[in-house]
Backbone bond lengths (Angstrom), bond angles and torsions (degrees), N, CA, C in turn:
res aa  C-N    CA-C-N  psi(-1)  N-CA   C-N-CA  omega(-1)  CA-C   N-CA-C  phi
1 X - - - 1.454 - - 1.531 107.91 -
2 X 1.364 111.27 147.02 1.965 118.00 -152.70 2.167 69.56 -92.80
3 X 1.235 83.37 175.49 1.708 107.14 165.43 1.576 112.09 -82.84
4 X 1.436 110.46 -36.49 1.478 137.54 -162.08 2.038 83.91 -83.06
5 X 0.990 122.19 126.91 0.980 142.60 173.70 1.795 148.18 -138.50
6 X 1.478 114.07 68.85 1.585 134.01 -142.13 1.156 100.83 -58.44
7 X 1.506 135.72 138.37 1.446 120.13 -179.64 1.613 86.47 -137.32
8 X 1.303 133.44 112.93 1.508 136.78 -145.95 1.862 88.53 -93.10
9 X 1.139 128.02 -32.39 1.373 129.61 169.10 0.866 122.31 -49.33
10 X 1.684 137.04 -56.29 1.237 170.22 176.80 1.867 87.84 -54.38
11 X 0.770 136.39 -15.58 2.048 132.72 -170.22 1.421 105.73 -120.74
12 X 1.350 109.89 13.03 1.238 111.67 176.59 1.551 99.74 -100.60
13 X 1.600 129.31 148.66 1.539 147.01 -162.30 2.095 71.33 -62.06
14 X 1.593 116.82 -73.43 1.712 96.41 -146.85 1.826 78.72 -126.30
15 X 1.067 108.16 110.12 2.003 128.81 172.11 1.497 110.66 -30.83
16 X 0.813 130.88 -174.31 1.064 155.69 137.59 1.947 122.16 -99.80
17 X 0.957 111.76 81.93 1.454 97.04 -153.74 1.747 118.63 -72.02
18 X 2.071 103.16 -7.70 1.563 94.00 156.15 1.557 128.24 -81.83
19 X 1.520 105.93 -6.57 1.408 118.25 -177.82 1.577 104.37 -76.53
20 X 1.227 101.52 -42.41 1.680 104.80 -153.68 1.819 100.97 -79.21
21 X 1.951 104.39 -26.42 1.172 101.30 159.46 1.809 133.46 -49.39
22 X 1.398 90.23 -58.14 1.523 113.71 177.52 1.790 105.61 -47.28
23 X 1.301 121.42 -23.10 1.402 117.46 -177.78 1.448 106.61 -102.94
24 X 1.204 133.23 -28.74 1.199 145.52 -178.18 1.873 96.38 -65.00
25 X 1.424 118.41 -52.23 1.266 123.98 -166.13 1.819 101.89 -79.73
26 X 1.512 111.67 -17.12 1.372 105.39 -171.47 1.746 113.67 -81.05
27 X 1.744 91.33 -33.60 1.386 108.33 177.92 1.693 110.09 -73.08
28 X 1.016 119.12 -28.70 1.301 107.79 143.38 1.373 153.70 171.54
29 X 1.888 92.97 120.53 1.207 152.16 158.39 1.660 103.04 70.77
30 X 1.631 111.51 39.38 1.390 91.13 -159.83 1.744 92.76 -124.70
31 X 1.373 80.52 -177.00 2.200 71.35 -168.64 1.744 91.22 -128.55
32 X 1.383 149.95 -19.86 1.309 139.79 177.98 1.838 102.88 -106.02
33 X 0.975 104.43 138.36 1.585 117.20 153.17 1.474 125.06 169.42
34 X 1.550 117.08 177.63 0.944 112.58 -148.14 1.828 101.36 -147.47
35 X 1.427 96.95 170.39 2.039 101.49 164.26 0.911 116.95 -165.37
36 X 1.039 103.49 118.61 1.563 129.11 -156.18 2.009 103.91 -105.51
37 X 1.323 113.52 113.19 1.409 119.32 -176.50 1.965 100.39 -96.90
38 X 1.392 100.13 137.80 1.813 112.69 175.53 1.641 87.56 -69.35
39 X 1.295 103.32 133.50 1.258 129.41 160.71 1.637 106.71 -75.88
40 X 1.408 121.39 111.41 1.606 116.20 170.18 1.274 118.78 -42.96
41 X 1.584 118.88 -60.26 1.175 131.00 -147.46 1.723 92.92 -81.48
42 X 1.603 136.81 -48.44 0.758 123.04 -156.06 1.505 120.40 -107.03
43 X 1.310 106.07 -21.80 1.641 129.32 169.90 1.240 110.83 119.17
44 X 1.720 117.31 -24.43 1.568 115.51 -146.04 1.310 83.24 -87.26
45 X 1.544 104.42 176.88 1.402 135.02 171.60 1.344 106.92 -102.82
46 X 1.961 100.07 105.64 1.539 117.11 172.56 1.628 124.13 -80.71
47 X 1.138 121.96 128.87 1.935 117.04 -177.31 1.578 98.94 -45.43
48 X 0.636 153.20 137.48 1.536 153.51 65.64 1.142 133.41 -0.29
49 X 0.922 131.43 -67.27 1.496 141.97 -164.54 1.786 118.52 -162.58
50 X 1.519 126.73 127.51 1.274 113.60 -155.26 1.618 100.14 -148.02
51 X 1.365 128.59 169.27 1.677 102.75 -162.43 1.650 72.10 -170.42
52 X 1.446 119.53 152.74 1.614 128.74 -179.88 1.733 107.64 32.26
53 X 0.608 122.56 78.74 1.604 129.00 -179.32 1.482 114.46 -153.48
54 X 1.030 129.12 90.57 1.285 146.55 172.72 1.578 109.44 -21.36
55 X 1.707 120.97 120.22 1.184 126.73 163.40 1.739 120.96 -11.57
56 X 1.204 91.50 -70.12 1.675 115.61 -160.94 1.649 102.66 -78.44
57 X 1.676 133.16 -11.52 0.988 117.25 148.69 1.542 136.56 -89.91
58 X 1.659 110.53 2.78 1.479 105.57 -167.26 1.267 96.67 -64.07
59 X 1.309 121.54 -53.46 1.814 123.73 -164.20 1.723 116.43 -33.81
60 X 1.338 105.82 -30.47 1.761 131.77 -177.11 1.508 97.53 -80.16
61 X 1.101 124.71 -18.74 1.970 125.84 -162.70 1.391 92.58 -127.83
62 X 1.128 143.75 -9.31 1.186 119.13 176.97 1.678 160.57 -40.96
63 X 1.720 75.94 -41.82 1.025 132.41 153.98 1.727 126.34 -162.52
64 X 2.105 88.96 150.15 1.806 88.39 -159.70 1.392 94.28 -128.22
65 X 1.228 135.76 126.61 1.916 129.09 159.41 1.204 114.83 -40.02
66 X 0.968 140.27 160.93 1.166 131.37 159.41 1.336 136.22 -79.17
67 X 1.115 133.06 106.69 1.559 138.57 -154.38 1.618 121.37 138.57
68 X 1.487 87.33 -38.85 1.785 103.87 172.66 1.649 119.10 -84.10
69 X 1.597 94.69 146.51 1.375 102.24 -179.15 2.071 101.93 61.22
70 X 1.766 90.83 -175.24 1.683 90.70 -171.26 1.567 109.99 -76.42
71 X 1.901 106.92 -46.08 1.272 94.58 162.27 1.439 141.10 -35.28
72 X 1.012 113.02 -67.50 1.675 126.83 159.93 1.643 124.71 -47.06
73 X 0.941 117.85 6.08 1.314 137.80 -174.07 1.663 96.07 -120.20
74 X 1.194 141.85 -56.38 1.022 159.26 -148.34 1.670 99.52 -93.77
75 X 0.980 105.80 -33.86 2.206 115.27 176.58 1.483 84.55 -94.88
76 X 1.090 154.73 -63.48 1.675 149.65 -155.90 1.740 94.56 -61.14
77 X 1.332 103.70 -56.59 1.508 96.98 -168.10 1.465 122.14 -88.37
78 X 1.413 113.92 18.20 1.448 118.89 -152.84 1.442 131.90 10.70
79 X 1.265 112.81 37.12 1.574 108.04 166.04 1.895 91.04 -145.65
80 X 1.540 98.50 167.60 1.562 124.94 164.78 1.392 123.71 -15.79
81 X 1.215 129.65 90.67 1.928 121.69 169.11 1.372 109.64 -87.84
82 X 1.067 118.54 129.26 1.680 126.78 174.49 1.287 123.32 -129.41
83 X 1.324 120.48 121.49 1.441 113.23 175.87 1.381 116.33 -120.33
84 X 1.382 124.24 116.29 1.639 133.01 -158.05 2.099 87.47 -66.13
85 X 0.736 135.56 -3.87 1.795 133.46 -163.52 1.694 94.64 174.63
86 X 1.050 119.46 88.48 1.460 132.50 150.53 1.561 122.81 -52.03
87 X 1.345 92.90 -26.95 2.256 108.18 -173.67 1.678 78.89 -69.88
88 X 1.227 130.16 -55.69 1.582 117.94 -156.33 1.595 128.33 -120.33
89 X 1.485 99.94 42.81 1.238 137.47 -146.75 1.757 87.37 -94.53
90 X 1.396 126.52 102.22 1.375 129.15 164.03 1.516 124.58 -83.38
91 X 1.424 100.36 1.22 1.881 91.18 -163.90 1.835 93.94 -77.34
92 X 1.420 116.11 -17.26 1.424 122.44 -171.85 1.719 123.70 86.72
93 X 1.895 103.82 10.18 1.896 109.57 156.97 1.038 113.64 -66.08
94 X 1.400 129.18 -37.51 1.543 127.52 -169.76 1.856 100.95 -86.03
95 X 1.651 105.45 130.07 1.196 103.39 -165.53 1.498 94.28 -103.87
96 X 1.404 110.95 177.63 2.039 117.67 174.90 1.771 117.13 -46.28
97 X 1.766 95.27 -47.72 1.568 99.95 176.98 1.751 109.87 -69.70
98 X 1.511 111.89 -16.71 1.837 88.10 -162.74 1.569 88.70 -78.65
99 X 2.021 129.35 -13.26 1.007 103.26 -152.70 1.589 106.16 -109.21
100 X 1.436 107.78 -0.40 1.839 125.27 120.19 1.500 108.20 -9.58
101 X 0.986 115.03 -65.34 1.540 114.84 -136.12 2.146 84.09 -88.27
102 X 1.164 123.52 2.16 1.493 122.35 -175.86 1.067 106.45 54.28
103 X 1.447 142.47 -1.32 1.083 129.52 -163.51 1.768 95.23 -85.45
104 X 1.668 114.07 154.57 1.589 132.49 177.88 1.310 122.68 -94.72
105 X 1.811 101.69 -82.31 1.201 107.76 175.31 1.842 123.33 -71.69
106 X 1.644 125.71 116.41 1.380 93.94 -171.66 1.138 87.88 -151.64
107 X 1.796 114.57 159.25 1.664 125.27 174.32 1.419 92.90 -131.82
108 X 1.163 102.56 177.84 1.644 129.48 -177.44 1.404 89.68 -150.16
109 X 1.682 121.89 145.98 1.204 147.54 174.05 1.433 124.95 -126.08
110 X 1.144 116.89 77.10 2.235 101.49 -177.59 1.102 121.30 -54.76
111 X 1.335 95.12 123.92 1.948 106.36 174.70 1.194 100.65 -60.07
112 X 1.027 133.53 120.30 2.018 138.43 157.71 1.164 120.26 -92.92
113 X 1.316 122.73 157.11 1.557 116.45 162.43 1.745 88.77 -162.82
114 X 1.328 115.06 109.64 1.738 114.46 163.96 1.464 108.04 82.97
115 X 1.208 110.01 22.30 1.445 119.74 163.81 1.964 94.27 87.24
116 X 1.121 133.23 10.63 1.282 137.66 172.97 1.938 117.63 -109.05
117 X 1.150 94.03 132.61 1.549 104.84 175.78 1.528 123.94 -61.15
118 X 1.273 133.15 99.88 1.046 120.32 -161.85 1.677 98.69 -95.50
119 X 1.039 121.45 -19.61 1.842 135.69 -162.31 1.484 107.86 160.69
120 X 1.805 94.23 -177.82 1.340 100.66 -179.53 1.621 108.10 -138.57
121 X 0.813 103.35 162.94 1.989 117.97 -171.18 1.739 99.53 -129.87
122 X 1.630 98.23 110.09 1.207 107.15 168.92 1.387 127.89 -130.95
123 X 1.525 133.83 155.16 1.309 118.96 -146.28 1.548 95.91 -161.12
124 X 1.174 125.23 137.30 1.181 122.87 -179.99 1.426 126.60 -162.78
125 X 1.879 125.34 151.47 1.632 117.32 -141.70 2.250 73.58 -117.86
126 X 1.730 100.72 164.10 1.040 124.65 134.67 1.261 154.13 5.42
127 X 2.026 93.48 -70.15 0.909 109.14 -159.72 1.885 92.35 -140.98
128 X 1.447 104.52 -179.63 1.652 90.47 -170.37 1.598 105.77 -66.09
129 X 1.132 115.02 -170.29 1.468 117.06 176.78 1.655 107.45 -179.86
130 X 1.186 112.45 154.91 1.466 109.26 165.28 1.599 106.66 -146.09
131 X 1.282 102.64 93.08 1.775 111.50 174.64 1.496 103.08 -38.19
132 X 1.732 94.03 144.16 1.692 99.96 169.92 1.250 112.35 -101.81
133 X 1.235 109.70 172.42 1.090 107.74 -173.60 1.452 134.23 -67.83
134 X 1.692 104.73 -15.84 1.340 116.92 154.52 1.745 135.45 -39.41
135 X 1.697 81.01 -42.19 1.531 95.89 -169.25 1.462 100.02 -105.50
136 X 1.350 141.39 18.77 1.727 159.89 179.57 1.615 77.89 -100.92
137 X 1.329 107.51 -77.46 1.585 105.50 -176.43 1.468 138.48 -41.99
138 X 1.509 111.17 -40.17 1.392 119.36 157.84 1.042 133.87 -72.75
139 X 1.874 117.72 -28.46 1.461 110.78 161.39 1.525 128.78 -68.79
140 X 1.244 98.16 -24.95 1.834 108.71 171.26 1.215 103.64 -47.24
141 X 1.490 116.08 -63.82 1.766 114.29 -174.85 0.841 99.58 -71.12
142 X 0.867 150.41 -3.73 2.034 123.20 147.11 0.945 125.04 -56.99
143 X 1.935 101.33 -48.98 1.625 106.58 164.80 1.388 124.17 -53.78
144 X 1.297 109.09 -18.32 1.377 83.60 -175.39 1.612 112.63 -108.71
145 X 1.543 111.71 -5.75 1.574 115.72 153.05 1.640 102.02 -41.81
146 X 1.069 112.94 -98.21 1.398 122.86 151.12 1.573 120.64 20.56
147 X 1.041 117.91 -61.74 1.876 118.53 171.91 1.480 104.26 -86.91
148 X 1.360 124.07 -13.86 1.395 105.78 168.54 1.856 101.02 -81.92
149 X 1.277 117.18 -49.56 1.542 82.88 -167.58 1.672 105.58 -81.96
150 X 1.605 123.78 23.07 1.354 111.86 156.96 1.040 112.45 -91.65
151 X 1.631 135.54 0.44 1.168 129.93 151.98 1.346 128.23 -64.21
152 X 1.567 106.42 -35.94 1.540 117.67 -175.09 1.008 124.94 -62.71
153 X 1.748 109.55 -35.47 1.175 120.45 -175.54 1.575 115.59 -132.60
């Protein structure tokens, strides 16, 4: 997988942001994720857009503070959280609902723009996994496609 990573949704004037998900997750190889936009008024990180995620956990993801869970961990610390197996995840980022969702291998990415959190981009496999750094690198530039058209719009 290149670093350079085309997301044909993402080049549209206003996205589709379950489409652009659905390509983001196709490019790679993953079947749950999510994008989560910073709420101005309130701080938290609101869903946006969500793809393989179990009914009965969205209500738990809807919204996340920042700090909680991987998303929220990932906007607190402004860089990448990854957990190769989230089901057996001791550091205590992976919360009861993410491990709901069965999903293993998973990262979260913060959209930035100007040293500010605009959201988060999260994506996650099956089975365990530990993204390389190739693909840490290519999902970033998405993220940061991503905070430009959350600037736009």
């Amino acid at each position: 997988m290149s670093a350079e990573i085309k997301i044909t949704e993402l080049e549209k004037p206003a996205p589709n942001w379950s489409a652009a998900l659905a390509e983001i997750l196709q490019n790679f190889s993953c079947v749950t994720g999510t994008i989560h936009r910073t709420d101005s008024v309130t701080g938290l990180l609101g869903l946006l857009a969500h793809q393989g995620i179990p009914p009965f956990v969205l209500d738990k993801i809807n919204t996340i503070p920042f700090g909680k869970g991987i998303a929220g961990c990932a906007a607190e610390r402004q860089e990448p959280v990854q957990l190769c197996n989230l089901q057996i995840d001791s550091t205590g980022v992976a919360k009861p609902a993410a491990r709901q969702t069965h999903v293993q291998g998973a990262i979260a990415v913060p959209i930035v723009s100007d040293g500010k959190v605009l959201g988060v981009l999260g994506i996650g496999k099956m089975q365990p996994y530990d993204f390389t750094e190739q693909e840490i690198s290519a999902l970033t530039a998405v993220a940061k496609v991503i905070a430009v058209k959350f600037t736009q719009h």
